[in-house]
Every structure is written in C-alpha cells, then in structure tokens.
Residue frames as qw, qx, qy, qz and C-alpha x, y, z in Angstrom:
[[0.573, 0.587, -0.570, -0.040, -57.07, -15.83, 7.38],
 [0.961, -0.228, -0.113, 0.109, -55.73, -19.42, 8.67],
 [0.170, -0.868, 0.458, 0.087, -52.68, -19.60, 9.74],
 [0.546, 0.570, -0.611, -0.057, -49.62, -21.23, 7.79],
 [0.971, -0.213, 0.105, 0.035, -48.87, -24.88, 8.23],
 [0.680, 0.544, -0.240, 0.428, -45.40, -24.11, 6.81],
 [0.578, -0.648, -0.140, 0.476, -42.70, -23.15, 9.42],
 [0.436, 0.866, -0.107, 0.222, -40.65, -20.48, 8.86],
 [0.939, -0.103, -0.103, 0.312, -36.99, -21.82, 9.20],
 [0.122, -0.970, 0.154, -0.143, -34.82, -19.38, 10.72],
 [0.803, 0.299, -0.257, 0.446, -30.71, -19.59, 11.34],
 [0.288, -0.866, 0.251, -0.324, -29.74, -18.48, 14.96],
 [0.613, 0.290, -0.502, 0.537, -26.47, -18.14, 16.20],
 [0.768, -0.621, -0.010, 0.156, -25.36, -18.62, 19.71],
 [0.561, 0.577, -0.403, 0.435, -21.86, -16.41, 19.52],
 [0.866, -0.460, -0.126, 0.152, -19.56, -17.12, 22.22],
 [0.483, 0.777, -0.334, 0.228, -16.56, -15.01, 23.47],
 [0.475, 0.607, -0.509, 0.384, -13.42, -15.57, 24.98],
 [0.277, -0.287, 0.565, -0.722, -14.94, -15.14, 28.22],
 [0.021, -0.192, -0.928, 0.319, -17.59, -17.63, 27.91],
 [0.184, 0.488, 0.683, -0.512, -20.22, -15.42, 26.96],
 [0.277, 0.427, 0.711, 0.485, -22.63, -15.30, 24.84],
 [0.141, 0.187, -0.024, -0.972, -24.38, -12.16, 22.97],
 [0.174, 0.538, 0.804, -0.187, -27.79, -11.22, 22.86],
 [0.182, 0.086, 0.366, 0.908, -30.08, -8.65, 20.82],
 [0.268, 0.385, 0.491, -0.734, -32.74, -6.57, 21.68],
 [0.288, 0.535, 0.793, 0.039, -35.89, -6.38, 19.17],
 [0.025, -0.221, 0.031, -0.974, -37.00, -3.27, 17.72],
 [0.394, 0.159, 0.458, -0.781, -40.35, -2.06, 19.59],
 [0.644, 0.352, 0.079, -0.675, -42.48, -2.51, 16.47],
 [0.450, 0.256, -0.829, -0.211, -41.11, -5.85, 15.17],
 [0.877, -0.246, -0.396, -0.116, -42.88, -9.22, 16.17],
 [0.795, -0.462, -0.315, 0.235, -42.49, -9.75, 20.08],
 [0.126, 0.799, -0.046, 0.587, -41.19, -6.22, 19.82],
 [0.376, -0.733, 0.294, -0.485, -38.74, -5.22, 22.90],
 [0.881, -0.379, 0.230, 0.168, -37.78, -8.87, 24.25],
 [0.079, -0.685, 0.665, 0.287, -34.07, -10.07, 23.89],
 [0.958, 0.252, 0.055, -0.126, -33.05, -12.94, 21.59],
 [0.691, -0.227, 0.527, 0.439, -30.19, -14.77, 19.56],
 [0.238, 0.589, -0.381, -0.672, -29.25, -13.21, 16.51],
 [0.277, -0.110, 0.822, 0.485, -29.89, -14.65, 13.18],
 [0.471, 0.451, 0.148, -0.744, -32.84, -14.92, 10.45],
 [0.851, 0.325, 0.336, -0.240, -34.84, -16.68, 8.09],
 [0.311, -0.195, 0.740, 0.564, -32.85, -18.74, 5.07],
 [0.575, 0.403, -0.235, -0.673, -34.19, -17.55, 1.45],
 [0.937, 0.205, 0.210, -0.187, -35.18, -20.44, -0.26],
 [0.874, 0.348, -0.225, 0.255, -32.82, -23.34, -1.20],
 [0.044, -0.883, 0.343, -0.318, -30.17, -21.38, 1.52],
 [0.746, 0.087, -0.622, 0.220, -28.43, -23.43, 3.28],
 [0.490, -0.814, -0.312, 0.026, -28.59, -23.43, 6.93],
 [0.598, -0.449, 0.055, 0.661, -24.68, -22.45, 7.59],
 [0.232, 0.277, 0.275, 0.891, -24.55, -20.01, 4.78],
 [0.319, -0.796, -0.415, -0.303, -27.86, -18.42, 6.19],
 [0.640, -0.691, -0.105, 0.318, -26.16, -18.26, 9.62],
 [0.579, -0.295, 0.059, 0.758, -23.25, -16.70, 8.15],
 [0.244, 0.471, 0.502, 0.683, -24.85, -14.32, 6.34],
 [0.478, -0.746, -0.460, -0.056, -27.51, -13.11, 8.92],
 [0.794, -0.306, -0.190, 0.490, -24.32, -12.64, 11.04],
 [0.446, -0.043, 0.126, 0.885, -22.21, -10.45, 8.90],
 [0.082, -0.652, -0.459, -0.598, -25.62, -8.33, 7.65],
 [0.544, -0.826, -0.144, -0.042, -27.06, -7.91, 11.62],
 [0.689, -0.645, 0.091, 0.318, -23.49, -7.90, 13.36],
 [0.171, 0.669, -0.724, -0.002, -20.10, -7.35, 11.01],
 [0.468, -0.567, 0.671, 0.098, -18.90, -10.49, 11.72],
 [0.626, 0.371, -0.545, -0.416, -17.63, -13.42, 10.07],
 [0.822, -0.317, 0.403, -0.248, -18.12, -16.73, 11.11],
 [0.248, 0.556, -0.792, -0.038, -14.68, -19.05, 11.07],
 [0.333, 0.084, -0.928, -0.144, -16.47, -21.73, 13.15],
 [0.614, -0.012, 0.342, -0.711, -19.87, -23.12, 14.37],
 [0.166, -0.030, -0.983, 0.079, -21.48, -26.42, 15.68],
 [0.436, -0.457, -0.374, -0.679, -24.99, -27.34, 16.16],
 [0.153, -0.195, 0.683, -0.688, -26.32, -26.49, 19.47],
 [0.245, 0.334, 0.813, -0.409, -29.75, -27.67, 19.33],
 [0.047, -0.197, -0.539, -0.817, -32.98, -27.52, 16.49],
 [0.111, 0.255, 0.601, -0.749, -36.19, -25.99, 17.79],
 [0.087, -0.503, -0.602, -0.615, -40.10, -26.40, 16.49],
 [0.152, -0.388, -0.738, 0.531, -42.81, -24.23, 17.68],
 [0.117, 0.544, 0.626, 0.546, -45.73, -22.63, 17.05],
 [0.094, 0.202, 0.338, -0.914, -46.65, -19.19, 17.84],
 [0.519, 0.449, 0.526, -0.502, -50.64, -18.14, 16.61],
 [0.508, 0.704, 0.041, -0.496, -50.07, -16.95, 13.84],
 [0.703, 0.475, -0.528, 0.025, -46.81, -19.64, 12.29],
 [0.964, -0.197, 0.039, 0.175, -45.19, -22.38, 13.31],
 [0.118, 0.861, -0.495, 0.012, -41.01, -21.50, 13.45],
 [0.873, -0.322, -0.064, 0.361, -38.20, -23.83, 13.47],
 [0.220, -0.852, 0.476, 0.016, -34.82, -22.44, 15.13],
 [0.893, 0.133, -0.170, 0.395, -31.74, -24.19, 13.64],
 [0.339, -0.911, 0.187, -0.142, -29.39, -23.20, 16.51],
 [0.672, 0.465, -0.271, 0.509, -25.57, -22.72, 16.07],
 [0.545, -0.773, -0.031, 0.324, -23.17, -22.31, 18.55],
 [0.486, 0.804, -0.217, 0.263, -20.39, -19.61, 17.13],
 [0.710, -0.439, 0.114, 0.539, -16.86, -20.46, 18.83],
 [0.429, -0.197, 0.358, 0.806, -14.91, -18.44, 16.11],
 [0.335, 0.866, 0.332, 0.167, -15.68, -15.17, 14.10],
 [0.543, -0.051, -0.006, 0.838, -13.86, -12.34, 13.16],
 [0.127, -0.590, -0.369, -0.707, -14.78, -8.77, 13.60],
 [0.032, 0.052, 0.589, -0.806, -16.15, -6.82, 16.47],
 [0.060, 0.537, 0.841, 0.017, -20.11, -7.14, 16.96],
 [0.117, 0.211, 0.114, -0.964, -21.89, -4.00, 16.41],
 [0.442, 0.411, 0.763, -0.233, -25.52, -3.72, 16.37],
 [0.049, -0.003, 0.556, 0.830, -25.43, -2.52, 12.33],
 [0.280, -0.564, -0.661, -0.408, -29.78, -2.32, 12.41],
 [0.195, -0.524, -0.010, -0.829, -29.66, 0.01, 15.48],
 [0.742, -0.608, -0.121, -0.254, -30.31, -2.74, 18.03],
 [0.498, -0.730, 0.363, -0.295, -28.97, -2.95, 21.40],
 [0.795, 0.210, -0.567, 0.046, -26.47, -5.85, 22.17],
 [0.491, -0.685, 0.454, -0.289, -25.25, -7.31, 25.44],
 [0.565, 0.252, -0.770, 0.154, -22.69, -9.87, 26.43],
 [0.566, -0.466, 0.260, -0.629, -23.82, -12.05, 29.29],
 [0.011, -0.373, 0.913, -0.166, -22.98, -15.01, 31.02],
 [0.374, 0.023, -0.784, -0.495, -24.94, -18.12, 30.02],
 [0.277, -0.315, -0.817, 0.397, -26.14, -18.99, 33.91],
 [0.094, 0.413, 0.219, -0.879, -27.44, -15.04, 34.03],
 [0.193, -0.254, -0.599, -0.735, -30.04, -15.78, 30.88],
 [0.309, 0.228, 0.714, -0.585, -33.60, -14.95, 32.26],
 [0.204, 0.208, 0.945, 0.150, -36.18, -16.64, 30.14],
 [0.110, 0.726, 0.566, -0.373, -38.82, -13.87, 30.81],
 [0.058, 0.726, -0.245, -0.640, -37.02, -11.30, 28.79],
 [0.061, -0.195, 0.819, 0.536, -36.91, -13.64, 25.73],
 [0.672, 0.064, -0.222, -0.704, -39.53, -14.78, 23.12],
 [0.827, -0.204, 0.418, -0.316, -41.11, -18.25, 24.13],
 [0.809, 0.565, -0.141, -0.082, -39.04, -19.78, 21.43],
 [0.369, 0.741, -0.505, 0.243, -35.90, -19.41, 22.72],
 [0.544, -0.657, 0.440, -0.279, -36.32, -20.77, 26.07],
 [0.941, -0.207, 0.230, 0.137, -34.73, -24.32, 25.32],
 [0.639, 0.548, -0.238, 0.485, -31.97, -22.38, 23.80],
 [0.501, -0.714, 0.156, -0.463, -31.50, -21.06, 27.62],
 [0.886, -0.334, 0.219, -0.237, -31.64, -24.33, 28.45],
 [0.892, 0.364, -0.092, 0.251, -29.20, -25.86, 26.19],
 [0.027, -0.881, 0.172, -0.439, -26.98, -23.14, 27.05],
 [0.589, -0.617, 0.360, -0.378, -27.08, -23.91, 30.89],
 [0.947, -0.176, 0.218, -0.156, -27.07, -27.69, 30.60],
 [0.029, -0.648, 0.701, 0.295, -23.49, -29.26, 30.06],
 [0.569, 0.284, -0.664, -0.394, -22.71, -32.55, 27.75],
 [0.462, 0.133, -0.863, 0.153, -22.48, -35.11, 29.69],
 [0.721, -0.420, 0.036, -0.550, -25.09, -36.47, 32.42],
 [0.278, 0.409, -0.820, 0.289, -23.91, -38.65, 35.00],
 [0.779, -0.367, -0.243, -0.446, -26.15, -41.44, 36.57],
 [0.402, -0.580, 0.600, -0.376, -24.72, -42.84, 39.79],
 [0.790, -0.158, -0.225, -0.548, -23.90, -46.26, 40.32],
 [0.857, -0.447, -0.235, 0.107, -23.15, -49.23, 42.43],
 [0.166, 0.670, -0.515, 0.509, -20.62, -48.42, 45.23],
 [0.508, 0.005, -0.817, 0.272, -19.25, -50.44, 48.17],
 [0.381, -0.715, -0.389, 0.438, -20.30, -47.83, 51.29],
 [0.018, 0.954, 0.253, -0.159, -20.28, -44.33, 51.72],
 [0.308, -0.596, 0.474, 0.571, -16.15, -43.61, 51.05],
 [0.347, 0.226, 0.748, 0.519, -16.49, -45.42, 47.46],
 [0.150, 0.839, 0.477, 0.214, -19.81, -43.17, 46.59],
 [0.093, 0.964, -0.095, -0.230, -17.57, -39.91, 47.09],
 [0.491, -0.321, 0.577, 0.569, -14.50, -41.26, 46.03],
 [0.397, 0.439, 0.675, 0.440, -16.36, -42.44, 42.40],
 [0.136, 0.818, 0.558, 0.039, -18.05, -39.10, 42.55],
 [0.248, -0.881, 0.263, 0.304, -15.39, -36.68, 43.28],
 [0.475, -0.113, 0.679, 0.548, -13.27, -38.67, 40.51],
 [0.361, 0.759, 0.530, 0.109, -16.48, -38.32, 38.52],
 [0.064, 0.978, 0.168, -0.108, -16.74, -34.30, 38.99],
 [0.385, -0.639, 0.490, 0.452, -12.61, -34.11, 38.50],
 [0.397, 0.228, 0.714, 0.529, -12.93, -35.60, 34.86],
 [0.193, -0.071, -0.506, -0.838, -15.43, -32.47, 33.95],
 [0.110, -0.432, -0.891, -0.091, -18.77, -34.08, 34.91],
 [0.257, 0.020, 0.384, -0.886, -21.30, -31.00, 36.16],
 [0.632, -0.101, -0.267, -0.720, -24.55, -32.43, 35.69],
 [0.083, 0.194, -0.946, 0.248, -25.15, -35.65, 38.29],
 [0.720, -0.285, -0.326, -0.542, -28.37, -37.86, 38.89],
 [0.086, -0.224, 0.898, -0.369, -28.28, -39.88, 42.08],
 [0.876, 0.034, -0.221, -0.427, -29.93, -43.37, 41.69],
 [0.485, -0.403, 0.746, -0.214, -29.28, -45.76, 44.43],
 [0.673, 0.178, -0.451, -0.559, -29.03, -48.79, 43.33],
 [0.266, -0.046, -0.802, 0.534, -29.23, -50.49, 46.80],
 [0.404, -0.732, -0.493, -0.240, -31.75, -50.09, 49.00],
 [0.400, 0.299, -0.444, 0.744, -31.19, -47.49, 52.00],
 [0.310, -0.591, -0.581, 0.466, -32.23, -46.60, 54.98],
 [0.158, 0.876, 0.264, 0.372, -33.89, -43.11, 55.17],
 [0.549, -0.779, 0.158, 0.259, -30.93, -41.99, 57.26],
 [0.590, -0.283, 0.501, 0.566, -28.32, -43.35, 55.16],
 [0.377, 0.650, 0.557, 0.353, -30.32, -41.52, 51.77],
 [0.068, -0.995, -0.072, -0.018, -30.25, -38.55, 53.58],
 [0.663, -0.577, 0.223, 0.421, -26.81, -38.70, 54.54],
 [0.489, 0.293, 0.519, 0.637, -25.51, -39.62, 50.61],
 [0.418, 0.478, 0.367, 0.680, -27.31, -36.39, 49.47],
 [0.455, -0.862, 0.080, 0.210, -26.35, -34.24, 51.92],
 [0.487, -0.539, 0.492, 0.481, -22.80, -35.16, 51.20],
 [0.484, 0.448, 0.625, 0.418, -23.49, -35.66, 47.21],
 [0.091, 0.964, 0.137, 0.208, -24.96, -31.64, 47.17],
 [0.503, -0.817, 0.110, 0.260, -22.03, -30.42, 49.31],
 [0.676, -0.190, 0.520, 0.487, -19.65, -31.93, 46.39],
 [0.383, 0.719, 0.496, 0.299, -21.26, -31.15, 43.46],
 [0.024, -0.992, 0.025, -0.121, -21.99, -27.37, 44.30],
 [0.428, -0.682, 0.360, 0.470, -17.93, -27.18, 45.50],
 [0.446, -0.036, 0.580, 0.681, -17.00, -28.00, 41.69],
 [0.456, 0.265, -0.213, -0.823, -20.25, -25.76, 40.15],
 [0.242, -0.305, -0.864, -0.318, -22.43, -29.30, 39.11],
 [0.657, -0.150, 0.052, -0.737, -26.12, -29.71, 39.64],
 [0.067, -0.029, -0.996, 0.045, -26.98, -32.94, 41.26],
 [0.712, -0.108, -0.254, -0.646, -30.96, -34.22, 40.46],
 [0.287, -0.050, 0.871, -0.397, -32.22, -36.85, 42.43],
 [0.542, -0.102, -0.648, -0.525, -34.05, -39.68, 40.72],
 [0.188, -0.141, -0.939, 0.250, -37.11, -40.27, 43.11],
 [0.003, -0.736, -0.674, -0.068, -40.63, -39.53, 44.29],
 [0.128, -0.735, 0.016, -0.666, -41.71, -35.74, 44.54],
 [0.569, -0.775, 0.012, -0.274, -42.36, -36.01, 48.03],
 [0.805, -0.447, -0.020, 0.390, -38.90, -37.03, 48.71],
 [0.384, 0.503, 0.134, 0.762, -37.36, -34.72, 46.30],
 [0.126, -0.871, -0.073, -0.470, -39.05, -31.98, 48.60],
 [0.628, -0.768, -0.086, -0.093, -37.09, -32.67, 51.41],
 [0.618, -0.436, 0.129, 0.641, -33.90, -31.96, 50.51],
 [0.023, -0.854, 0.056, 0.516, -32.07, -28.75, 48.81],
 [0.571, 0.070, 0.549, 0.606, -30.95, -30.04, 45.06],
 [0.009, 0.315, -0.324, -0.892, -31.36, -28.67, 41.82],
 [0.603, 0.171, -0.333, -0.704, -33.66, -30.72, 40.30],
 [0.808, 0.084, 0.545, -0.209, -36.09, -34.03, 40.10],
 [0.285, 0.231, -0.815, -0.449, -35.36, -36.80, 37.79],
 [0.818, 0.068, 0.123, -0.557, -38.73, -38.76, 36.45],
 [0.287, -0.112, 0.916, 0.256, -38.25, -42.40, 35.68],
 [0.214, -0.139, -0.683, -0.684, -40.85, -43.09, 32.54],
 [0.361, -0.554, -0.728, -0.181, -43.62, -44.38, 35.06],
 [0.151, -0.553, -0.323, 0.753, -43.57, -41.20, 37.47],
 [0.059, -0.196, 0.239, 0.949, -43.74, -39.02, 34.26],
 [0.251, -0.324, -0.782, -0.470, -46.62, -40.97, 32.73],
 [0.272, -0.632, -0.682, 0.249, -48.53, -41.06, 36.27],
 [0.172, -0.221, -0.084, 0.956, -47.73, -36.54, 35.73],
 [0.347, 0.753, 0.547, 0.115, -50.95, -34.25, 34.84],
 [0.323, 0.942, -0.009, 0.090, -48.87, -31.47, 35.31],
 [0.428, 0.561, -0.543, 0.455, -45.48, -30.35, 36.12],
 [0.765, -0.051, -0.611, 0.198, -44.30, -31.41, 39.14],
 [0.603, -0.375, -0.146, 0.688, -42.02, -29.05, 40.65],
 [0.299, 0.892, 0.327, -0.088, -41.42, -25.41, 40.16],
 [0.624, 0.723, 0.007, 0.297, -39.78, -23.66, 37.31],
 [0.123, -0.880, 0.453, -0.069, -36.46, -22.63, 39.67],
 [0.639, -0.316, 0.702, -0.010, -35.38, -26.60, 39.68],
 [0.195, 0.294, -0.758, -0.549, -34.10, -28.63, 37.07],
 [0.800, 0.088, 0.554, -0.213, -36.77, -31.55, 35.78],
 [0.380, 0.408, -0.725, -0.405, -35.73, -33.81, 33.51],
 [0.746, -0.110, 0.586, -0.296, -37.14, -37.67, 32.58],
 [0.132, -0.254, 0.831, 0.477, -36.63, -40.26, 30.79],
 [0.696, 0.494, -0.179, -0.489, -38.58, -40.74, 27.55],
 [0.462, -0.136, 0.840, 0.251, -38.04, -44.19, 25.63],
 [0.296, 0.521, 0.752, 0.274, -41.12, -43.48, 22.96],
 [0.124, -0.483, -0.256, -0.828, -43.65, -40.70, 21.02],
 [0.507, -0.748, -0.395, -0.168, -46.10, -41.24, 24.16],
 [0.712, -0.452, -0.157, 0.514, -43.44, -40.72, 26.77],
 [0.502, 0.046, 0.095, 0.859, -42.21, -37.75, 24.74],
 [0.124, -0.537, -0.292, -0.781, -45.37, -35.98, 24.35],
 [0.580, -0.736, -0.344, 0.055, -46.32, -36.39, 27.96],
 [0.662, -0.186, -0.041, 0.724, -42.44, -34.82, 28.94],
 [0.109, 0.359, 0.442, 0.815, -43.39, -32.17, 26.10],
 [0.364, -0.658, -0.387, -0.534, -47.17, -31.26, 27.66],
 [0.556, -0.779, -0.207, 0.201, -46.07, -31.13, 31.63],
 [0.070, 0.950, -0.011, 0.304, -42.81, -28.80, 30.34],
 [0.787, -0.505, 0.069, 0.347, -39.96, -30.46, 31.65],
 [0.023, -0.847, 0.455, 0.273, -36.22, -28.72, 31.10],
 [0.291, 0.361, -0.872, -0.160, -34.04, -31.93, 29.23],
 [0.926, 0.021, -0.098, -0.364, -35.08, -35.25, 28.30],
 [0.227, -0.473, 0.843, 0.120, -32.93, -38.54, 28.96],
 [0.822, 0.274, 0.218, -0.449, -33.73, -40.84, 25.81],
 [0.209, -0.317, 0.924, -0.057, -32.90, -44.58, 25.88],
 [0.538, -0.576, 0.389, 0.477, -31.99, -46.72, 25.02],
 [0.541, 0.688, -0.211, -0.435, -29.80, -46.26, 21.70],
 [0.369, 0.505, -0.778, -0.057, -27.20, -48.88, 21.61],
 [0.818, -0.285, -0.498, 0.021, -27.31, -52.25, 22.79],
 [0.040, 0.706, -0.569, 0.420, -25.73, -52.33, 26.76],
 [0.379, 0.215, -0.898, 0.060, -24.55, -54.80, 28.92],
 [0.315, 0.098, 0.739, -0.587, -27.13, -54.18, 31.63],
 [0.691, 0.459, 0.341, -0.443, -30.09, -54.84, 28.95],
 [0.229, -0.339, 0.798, 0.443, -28.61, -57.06, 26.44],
 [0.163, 0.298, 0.794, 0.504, -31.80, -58.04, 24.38],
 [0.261, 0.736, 0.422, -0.460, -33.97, -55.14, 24.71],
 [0.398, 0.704, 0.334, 0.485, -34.97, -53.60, 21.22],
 [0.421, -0.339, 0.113, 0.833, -33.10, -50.14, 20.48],
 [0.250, 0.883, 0.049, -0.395, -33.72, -46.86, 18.95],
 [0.597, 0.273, 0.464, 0.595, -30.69, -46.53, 16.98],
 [0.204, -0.485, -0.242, 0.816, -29.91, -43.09, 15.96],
 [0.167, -0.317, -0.526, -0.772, -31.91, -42.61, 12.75],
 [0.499, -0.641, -0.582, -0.022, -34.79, -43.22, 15.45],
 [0.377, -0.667, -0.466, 0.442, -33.34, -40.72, 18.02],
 [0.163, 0.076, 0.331, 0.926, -32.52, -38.51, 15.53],
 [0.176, -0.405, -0.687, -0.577, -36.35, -38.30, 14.73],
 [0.450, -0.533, -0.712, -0.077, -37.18, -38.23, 17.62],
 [0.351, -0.172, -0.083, 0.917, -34.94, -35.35, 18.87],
 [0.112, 0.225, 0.443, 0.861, -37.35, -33.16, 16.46],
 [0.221, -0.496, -0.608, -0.579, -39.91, -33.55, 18.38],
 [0.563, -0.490, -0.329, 0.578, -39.00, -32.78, 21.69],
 [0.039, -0.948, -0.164, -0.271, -39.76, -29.53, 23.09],
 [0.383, -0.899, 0.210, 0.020, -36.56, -29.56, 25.23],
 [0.134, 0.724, -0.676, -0.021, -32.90, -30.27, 24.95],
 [0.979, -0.142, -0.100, -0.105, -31.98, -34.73, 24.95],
 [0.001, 0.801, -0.593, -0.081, -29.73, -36.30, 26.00],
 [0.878, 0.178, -0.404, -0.183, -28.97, -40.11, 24.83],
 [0.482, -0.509, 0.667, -0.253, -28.38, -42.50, 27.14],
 [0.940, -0.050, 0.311, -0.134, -27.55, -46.42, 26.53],
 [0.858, 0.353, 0.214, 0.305, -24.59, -47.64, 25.23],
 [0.239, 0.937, 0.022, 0.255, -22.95, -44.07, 25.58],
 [0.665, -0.474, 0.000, 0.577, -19.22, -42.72, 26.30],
 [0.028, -0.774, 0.202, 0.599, -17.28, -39.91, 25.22],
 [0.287, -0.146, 0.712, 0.624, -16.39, -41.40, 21.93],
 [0.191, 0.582, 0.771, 0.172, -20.15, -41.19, 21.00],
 [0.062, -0.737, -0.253, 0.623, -20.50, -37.50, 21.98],
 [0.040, 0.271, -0.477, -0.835, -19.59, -35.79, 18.63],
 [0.194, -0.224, -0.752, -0.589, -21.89, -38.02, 16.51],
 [0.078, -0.449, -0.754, 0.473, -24.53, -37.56, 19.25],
 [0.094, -0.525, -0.072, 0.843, -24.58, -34.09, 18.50],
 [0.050, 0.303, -0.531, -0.790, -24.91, -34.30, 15.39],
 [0.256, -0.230, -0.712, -0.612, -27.86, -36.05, 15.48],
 [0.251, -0.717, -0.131, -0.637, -29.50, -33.31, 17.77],
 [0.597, -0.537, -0.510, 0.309, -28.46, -34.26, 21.30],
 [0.077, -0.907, 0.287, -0.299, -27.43, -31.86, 23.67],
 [0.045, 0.592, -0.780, 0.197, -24.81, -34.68, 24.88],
 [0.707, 0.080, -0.702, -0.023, -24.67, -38.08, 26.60],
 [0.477, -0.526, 0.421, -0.565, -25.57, -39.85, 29.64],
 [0.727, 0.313, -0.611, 0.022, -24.28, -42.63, 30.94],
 [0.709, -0.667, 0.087, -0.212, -23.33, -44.81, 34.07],
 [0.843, -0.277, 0.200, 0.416, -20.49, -47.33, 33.96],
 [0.443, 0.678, 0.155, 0.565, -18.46, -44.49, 30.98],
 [0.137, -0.760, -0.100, -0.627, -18.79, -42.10, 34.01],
 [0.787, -0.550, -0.091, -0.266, -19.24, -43.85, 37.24],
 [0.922, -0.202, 0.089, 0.319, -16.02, -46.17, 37.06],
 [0.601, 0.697, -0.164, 0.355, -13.62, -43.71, 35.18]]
C-alpha cells in the first residue's frame, strides 16, 4: 500500500505553568512511536477547527480547560508511512489540574531540560521554539570597545537573550577576540546565547553557543556544519536558501528581508503573505528580520514567526 499524500493535521498544545514549565506525555508502548514523550493534543475531525480541536483534545486527554492560547509555531513532516502537520499552541491559561485521564504518565519540566532524543522526530522544532526567545539581536556599529558593552548590556537589560555578533568594522584578530570574550562573559551573566556570525573555522575558536550562516556560507554547506550541542541558525532570503537550511538541519532561520529598511532602501521585499508562505516550509522555527521592532512582533507571530530580529530596534534602544 502507498502511503498517503494527505497529512494528518493534528492540534498540540504546549501548556505552561506558573513556574514556567511546560508538561509533557508519555506514549502508550503499543501506540505509534510507542514509549517516547510528546506534547499533548490530537488530530481535528473534519471541518474542526484548530482551537476547538486543541481545546477539546485537552479536556478529553488532561481535564483541563483552555482560557487562553497563542500560536507557537506550525510543523510539516513526513514520517514513512504519512506526512503530519503539528499546529502548535502555546497554553498560558487553563483551568483544572492535569491528570493523565488515558493512563499516561505526565511530567512538568523546564523548557531548557527538553532532550530531543526522548521525543518523536516531529517535535523537535517544538524543543526548539520552546528554547529560542522572541527577539534576535544583531549587533551594530559602535564607537570602541566601552560603546559595544554599554549598547549590549542596555541591549540584554531591555529582555534581549538571544545575540548575534556582526562586526561591522573591520578588526584585528586580537581586538575580535577580545569583543567575544567580553560579549560571552555578558550574555551568559543575564542567561542569553550569543552566536557569532562568521567562518566555521573561526567560530571553533572560541566558546559560544552557536554559528550564524550568512546566505553564501549556507549555500557553499553540504552538510551541517557544527555539532548538534550549538545553536546554528542562517539567513534564508528564498525557496533555494530555505531548502538548503532545511537539508543541512539547522536550529532557526533568520528570513529577510520583509519590510522596506533604511539600510536597503530599494531592494525588492517579501512582504508577509510571502513570509507567511514561506514559514510553512521551513523545517525550523523563523525569525523575520528587515524592517522589524517590537510593534511588529504580535503580527509576526501570527504569521508563523517565532519572533523578530533586528539591529537599529535593538542595538540603539
């Protein structure tokens, strides 16, 4: 028998308590991918909406009721035998106490403590999403070495955890080393991850979290890069650029640009029907970058980011 070009569209929730952490559910033994952990929720009957699914699922698997929930992030993928998409909700508000009403196991756990291996292969960019906060911060111009921690230490005091450092000066390989030396030391004192947008072989020689590709490093990739304890993330501007991001298995995309901005004033735009679309096909969490500040973040979301990245919005606040 072939296997079904149809997906089967499924409605998982991402509940979240008080503490910050989110609940998970064990499998029964003899059920597809029997024995890993997951996100609650389950297929929508036909014509179902996706939030009435989710709130159903909920109250059927768990007791609860769901009072409020935002989309976290929409997931395709194909196992042998079907294709699935994951419309993934994040639950902030429910009433009720979870209980595992079908006999399965439940655990609260802190979103940084998720281990990918224990989950089905579906879930992992819910993981990711999870981990990765809204906002991405690209470094930029600064007078000398007091201004680049000042701007950054303002940066990481507004909220910021997620930082790219991208000189946009030339430096000496003394004075590079120096900046992210003193760029990791900050970061990690407030909990951020700081990625460093430059070659592998310089990436290897210092202790971040992760490599940022620029579109021609990612293209010039046959496979991944780095290994699977470090963030990668790259920027994507097209389908080619997305399916190459997609096939070497990076962790979040940065895809640009969407709005006009002032550093590229006549380059042609996406627009957000366009990154909308293009969200769908992406195997990993995006974030949108051009033209972007906190006022954009909501509608981002809503048309699938996981948040916004941005330089002068960030850099200068």
């Amino acid at each position: 028998m072939g296997k079904s070009s149809d997906p089967i569209h499924v409605a998982v929730g991402v509940i979240i308590n008080h503490a910050g952490e989110v609940l998970i559910s064990q499998r029964a033994e003899q059920s597809h991918q029997g024995g890993l952990w997951e996100f609650p929720g389950g297929k929508l009957e036909d014509n179902e909406p996706v939030q009435a699914a989710l709130a159903r699922e909920l109250e059927e698997e768990l007791g609860i009721q769901v009072q409020q929930c935002e989309p976290l992030i929409r997931i395709h993928h194909d196992y042998a035998d079907r294709p699935v998409l994951l419309d993934v909700w994040c639950v902030t508000r429910f009433e009720g106490t979870p209980t595992g009403r079908e006999g399965q196991p439940l655990c609260w756990i802190d979103p940084a403590a998720l281990d990918g291996r224990v989950f089905p292969a579906a879930n992992l960019p819910i993981i990711k999403a999870l981990q990765l906060p809204h906002e991405y911060l690209i470094t930029g111009k600064f007078s000398d070495k007091e201004d680049f921690i000042r701007r950054l230490q303002n940066a990481l005091e507004q909220g910021i955890r997620l930082v790219q450092f991208r000189p946009r000066t030339a430096l000496t390989e003394a004075d590079y080393a120096v900046l992210v030396e003193q760029a990791m030391q900050l970061t990690r004192s407030y909990g951020a991850k700081l990625l460093l947008n430059t070659s592998v072989a310089e990436f290897a020689k210092h202790e971040v979290d992760g490599l940022h590709l620029n579109s021609d490093a990612l293209m010039a990739c046959n496979k991944r890069p780095i290994s699977k304890d470090k963030w990668l993330c790259a920027s994507v501007h097209d389908e080619t650029e997305l399916a190459q991001a997609n096939s070497i298995d990076v962790d979040f995309i940065m895809l640009s640009p969407v709005l006009p901005t002032q550093s590229h004033p006549g380059a042609s735009m996406l627009g957000w029907d366009r990154f909308h679309a293009l969200t769908e096909k992406s195997h990993s969490p995006v974030f949108a970058l051009g033209g972007m500040d906190s006022s954009q973040l909501a509608l981002a979301r809503e048309k699938g980011a996981q948040g916004i990245a941005a330089i002068t919005a960030f850099w200068g606040r």
